[in-house]
PDB file of N, CA, C and O in Angstrom:
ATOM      1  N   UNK A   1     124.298 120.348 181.068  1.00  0.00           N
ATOM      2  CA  UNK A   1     124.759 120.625 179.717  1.00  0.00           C
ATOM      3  C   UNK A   1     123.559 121.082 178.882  1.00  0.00           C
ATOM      4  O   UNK A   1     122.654 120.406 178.392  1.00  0.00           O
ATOM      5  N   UNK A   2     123.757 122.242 178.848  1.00  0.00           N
ATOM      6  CA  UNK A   2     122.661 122.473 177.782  1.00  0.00           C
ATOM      7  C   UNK A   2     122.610 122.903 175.808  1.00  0.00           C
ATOM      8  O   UNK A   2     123.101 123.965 175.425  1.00  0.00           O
ATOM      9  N   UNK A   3     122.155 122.202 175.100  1.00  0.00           N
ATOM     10  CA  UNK A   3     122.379 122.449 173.443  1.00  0.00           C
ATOM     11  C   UNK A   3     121.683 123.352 172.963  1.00  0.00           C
ATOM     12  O   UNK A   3     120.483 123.503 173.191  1.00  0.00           O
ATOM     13  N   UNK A   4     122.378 124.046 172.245  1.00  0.00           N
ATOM     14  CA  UNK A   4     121.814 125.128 171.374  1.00  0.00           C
ATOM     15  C   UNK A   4     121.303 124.548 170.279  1.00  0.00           C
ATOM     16  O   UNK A   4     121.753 123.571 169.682  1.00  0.00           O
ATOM     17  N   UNK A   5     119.978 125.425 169.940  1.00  0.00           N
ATOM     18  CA  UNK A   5     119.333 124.506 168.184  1.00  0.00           C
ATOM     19  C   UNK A   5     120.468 124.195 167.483  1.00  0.00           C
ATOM     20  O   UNK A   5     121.629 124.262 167.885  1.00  0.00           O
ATOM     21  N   UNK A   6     120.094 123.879 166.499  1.00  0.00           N
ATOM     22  CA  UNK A   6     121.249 123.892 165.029  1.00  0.00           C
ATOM     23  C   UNK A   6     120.648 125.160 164.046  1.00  0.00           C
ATOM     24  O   UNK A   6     119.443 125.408 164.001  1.00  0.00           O
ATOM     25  N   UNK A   7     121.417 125.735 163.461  1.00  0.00           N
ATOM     26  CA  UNK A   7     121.165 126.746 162.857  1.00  0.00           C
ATOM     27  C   UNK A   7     120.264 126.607 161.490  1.00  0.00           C
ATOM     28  O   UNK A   7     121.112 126.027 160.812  1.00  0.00           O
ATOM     29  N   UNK A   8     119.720 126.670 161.070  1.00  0.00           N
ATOM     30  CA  UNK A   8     119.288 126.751 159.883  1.00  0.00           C
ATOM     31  C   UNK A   8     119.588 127.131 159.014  1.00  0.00           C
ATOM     32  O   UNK A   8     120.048 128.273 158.987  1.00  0.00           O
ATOM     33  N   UNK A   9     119.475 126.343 157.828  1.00  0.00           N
ATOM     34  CA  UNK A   9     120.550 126.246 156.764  1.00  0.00           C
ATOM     35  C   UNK A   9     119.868 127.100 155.351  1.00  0.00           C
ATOM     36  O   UNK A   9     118.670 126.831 155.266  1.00  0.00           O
ATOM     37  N   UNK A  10     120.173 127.715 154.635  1.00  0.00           N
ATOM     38  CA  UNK A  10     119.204 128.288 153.718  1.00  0.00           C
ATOM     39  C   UNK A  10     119.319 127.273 152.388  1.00  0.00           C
ATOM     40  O   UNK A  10     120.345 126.663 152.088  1.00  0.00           O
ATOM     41  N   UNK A  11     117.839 127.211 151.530  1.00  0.00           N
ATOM     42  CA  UNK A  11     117.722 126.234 151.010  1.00  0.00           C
ATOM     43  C   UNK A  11     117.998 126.810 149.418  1.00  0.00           C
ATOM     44  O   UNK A  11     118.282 125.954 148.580  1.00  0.00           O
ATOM     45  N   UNK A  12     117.936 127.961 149.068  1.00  0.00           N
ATOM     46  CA  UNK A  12     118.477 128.611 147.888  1.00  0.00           C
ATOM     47  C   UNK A  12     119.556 129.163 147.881  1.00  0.00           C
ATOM     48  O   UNK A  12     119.803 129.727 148.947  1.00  0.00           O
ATOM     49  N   UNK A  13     120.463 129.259 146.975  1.00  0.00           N
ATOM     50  CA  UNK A  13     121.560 130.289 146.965  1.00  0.00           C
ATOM     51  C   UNK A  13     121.125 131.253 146.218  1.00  0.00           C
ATOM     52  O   UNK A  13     120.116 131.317 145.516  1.00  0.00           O
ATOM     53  N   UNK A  14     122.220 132.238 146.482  1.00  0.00           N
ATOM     54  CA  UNK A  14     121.873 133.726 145.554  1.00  0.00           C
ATOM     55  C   UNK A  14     121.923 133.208 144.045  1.00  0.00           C
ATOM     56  O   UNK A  14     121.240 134.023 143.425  1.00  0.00           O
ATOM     57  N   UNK A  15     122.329 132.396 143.294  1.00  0.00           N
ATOM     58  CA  UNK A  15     122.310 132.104 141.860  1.00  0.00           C
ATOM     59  C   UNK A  15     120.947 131.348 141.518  1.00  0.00           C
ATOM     60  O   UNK A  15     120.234 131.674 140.569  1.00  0.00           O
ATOM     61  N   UNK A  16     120.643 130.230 142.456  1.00  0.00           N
ATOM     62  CA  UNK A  16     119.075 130.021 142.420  1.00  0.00           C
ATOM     63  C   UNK A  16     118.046 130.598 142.130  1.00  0.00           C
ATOM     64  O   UNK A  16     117.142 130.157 141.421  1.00  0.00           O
ATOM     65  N   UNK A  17     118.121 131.945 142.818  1.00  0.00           N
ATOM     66  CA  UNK A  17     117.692 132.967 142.832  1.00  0.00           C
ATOM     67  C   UNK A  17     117.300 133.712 141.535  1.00  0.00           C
ATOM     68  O   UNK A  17     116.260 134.336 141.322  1.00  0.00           O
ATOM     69  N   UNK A  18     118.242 133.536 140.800  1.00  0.00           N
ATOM     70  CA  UNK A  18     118.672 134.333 139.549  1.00  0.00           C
ATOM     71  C   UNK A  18     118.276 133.563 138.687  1.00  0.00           C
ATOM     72  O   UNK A  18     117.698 134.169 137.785  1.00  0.00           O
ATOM     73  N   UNK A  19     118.340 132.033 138.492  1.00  0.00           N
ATOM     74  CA  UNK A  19     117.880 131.095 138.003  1.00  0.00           C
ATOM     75  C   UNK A  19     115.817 131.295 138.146  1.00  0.00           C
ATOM     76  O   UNK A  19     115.400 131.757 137.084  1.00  0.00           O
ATOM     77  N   UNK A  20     115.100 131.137 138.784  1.00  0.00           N
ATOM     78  CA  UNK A  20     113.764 131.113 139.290  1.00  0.00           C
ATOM     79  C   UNK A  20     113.708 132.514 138.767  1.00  0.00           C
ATOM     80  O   UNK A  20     112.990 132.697 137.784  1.00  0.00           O
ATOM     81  N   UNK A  21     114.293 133.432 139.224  1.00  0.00           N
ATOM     82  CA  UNK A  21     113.290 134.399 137.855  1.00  0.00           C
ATOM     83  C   UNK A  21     113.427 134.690 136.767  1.00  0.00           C
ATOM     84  O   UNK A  21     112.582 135.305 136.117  1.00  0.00           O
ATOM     85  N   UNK A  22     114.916 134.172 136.188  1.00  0.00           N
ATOM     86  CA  UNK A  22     114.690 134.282 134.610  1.00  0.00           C
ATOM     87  C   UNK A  22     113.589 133.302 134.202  1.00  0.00           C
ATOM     88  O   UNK A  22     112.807 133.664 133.322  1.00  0.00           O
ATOM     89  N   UNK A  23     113.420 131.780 134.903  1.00  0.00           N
ATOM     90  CA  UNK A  23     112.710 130.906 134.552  1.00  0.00           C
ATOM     91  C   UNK A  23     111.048 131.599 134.665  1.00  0.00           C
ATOM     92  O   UNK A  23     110.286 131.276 133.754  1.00  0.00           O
ATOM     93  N   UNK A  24     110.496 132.545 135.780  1.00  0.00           N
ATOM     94  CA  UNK A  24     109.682 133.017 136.193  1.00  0.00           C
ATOM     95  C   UNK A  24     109.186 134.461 134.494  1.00  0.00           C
ATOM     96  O   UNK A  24     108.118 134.856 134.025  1.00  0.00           O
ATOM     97  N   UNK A  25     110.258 134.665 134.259  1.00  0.00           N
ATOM     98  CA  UNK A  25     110.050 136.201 133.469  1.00  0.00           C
ATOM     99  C   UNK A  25     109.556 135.140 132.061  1.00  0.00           C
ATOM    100  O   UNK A  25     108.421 135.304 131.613  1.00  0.00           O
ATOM    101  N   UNK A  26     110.524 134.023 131.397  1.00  0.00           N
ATOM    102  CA  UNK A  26     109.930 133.506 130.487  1.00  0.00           C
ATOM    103  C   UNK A  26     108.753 132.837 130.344  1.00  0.00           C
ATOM    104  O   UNK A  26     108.158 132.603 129.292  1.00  0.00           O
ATOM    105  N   UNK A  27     108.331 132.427 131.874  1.00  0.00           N
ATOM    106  CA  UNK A  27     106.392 131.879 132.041  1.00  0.00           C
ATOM    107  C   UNK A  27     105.868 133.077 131.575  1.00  0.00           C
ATOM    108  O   UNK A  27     105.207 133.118 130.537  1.00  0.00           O
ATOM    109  N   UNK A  28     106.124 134.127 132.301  1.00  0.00           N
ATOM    110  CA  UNK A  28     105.239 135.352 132.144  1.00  0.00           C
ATOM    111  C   UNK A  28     104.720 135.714 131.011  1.00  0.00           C
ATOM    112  O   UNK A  28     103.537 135.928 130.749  1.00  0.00           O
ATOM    113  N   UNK A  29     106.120 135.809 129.999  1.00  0.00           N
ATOM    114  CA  UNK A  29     105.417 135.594 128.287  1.00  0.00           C
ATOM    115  C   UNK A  29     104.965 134.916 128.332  1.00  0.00           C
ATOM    116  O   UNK A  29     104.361 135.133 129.383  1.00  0.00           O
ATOM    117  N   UNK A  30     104.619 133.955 127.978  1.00  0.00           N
ATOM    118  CA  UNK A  30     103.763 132.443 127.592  1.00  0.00           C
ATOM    119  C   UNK A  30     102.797 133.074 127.772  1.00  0.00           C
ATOM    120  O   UNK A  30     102.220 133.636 126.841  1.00  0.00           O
ATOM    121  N   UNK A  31     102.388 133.131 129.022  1.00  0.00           N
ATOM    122  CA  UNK A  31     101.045 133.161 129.559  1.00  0.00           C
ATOM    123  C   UNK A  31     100.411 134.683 130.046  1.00  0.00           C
ATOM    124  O   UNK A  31      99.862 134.915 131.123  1.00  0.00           O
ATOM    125  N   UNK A  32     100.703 135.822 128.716  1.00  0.00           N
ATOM    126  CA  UNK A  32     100.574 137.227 129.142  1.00  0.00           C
ATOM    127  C   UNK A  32      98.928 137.146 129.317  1.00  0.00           C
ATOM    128  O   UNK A  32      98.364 137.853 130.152  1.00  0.00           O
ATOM    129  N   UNK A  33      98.194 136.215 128.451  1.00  0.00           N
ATOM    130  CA  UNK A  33      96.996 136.798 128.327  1.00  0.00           C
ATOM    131  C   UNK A  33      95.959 136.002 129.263  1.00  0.00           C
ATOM    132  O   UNK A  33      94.739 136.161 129.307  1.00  0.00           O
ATOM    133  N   UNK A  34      96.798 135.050 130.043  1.00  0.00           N
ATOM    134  CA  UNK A  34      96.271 134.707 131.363  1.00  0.00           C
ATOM    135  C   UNK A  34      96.121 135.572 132.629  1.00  0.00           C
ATOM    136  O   UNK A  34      97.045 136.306 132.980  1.00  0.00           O
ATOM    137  N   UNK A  35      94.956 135.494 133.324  1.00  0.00           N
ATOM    138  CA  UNK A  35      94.788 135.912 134.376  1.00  0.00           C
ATOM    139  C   UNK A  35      96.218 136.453 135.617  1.00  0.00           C
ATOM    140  O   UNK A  35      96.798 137.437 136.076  1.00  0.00           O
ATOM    141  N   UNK A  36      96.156 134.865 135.653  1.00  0.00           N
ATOM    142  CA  UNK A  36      97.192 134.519 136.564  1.00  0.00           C
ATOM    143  C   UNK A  36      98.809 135.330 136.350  1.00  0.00           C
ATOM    144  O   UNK A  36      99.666 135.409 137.230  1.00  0.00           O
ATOM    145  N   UNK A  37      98.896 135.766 135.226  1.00  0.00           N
ATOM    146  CA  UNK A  37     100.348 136.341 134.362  1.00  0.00           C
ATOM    147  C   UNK A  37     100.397 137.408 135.811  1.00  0.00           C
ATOM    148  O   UNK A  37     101.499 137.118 136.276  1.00  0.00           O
ATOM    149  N   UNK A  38      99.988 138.119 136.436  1.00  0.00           N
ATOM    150  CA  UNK A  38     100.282 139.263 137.034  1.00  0.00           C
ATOM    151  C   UNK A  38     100.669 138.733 138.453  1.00  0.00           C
ATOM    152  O   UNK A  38     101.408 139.344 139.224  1.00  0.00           O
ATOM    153  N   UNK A  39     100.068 137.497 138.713  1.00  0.00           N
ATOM    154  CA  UNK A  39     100.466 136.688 140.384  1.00  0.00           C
ATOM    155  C   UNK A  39     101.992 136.587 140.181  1.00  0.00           C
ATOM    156  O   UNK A  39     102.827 136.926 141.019  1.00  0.00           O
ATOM    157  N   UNK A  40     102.277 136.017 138.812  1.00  0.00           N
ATOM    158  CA  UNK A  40     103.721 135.351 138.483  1.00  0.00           C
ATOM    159  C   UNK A  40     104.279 136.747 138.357  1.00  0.00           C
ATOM    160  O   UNK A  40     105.394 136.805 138.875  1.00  0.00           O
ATOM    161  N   UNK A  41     103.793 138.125 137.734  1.00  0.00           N
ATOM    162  CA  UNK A  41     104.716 138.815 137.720  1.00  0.00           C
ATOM    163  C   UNK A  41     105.045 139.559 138.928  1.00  0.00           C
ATOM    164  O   UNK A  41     106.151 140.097 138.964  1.00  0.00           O
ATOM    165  N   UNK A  42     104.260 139.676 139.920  1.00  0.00           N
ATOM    166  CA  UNK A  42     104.272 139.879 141.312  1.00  0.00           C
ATOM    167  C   UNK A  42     105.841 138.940 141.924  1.00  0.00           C
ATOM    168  O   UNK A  42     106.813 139.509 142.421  1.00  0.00           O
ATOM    169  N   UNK A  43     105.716 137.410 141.710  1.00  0.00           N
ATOM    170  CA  UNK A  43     106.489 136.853 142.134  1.00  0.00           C
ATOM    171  C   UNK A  43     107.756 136.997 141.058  1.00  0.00           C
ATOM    172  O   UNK A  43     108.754 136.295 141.223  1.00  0.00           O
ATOM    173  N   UNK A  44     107.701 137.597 140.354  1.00  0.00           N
ATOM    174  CA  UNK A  44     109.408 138.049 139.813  1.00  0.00           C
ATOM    175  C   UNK A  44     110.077 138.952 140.547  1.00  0.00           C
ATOM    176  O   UNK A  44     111.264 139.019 140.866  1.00  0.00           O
ATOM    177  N   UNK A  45     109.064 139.699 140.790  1.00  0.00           N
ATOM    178  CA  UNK A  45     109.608 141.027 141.382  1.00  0.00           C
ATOM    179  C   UNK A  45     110.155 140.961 142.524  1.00  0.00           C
ATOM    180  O   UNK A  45     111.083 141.675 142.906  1.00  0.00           O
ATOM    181  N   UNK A  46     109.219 139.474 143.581  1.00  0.00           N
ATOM    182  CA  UNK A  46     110.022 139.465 144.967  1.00  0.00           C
ATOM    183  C   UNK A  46     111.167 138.581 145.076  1.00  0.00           C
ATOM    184  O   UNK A  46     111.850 138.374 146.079  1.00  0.00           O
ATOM    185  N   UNK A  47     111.305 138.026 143.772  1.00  0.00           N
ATOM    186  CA  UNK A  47     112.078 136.992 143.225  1.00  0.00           C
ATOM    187  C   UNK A  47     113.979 137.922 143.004  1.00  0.00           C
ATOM    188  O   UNK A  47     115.159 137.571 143.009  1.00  0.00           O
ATOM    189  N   UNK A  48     113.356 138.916 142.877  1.00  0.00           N
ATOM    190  CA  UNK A  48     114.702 140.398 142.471  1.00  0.00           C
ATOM    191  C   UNK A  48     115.294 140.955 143.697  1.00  0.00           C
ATOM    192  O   UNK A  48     116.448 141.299 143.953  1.00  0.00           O
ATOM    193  N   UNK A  49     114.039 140.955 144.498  1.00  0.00           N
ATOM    194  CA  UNK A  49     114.344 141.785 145.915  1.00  0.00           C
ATOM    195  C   UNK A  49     115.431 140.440 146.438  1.00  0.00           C
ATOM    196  O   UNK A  49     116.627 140.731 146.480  1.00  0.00           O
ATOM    197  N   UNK A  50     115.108 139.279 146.753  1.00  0.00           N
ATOM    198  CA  UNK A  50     115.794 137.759 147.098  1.00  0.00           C
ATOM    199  C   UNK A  50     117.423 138.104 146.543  1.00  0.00           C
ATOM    200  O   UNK A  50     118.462 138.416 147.126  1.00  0.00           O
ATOM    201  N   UNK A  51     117.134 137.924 145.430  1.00  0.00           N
ATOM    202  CA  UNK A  51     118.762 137.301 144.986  1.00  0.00           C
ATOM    203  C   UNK A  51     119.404 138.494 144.297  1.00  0.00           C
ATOM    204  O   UNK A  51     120.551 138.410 143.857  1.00  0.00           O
TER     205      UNK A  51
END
């Protein structure tokens, strides 16, 4: 008898999705004149491609 893995389950839904980058776009203001503002806006963008 042999078992197949178990499938893997995804841990976001597509609305999650949608959720994390509006939450992501309003950091971005906050913090335009930080360095870091362009890492986060990087991660909106792959945040769009996602959900």
């Amino acid at each position: 008898m042999t078992t197949e893995p178990q499938r893997s389950r995804a841990v976001f839904s597509t609305e999650d999705f949608g959720l994390m980058k509006e939450a992501v776009a309003n950091y971005v203001k906050q913090i335009a004149d930080d360095p870091r503002s362009s890492k986060f806006s990087n991660l909106y963008h792959r945040l769009g491609r996602l959900g």
